[in-house]
C-alpha positions in Angstrom: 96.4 4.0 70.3 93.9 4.0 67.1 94.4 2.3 64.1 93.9 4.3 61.0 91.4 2.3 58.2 92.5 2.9 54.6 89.7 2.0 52.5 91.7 2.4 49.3 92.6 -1.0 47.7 96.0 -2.7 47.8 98.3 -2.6 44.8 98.7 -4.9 42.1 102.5 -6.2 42.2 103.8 -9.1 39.7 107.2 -10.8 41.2 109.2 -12.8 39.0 111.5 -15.7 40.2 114.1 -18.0 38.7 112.6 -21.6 39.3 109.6 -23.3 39.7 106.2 -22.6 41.8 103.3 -24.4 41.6 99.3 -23.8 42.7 100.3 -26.1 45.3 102.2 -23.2 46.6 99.0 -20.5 46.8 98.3 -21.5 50.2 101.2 -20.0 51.8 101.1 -17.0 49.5 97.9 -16.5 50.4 95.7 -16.8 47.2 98.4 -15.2 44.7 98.0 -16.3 41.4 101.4 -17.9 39.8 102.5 -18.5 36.4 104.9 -21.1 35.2 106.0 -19.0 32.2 107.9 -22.6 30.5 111.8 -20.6 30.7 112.2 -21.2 34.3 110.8 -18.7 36.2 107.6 -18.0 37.7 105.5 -15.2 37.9 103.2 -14.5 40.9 100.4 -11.6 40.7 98.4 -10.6 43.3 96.9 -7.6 45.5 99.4 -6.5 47.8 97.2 -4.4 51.0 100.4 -2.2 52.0 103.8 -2.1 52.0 104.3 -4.0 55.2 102.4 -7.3 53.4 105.0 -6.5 50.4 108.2 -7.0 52.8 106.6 -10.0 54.4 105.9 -11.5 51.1 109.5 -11.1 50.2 110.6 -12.6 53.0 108.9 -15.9 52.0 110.4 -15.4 48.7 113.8 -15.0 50.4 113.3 -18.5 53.0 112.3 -20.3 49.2 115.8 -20.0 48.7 115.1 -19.0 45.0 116.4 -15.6 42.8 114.3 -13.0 42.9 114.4 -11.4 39.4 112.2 -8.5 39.6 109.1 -6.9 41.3 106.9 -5.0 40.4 103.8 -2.6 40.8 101.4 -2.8 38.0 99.2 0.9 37.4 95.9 0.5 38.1 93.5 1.1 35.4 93.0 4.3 34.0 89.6 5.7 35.1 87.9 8.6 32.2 86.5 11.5 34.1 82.9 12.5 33.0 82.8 15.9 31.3 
């Protein structure tokens, strides 16, 4: 069987949890960036290469044991076309 290569980038998804993470925690995440946002929650950003890395990173989230308040995808960048 061949393996298809998407060159397109991953997407950017922020995921919001009740409780606390910190950097100590990037490791297992794999180099997301997380925010202590001082109300409780935490907020980890990162680059997410396809939708099966998206699940498997929720499954961490789930095996933390805390809420999961929200995810999601942030838009890339708006590019101008040249005229």
């Amino acid at each position: 069987m061949t393996e298809l290569q998407d060159d397109t980038p991953g997407n950017i998804y922020e995921i919001k949890l009740k409780g606390c993470l910190d950097q100590s925690w990037a490791d297992w995440f794999e180099g997301l960036t997380f925010t202590d946002e001082g109300d409780g929650t935490t907020t980890i950003v990162g680059e997410i290469v396809h939708q099966a890395a998206l699940h498997s990173l929720l499954k961490k989230v789930r095996n933390l044991g805390l809420p999961l308040l929200a995810v999601n995808r942030r838009d890339p960048p708006l590019t101008k076309c040249s005229t």
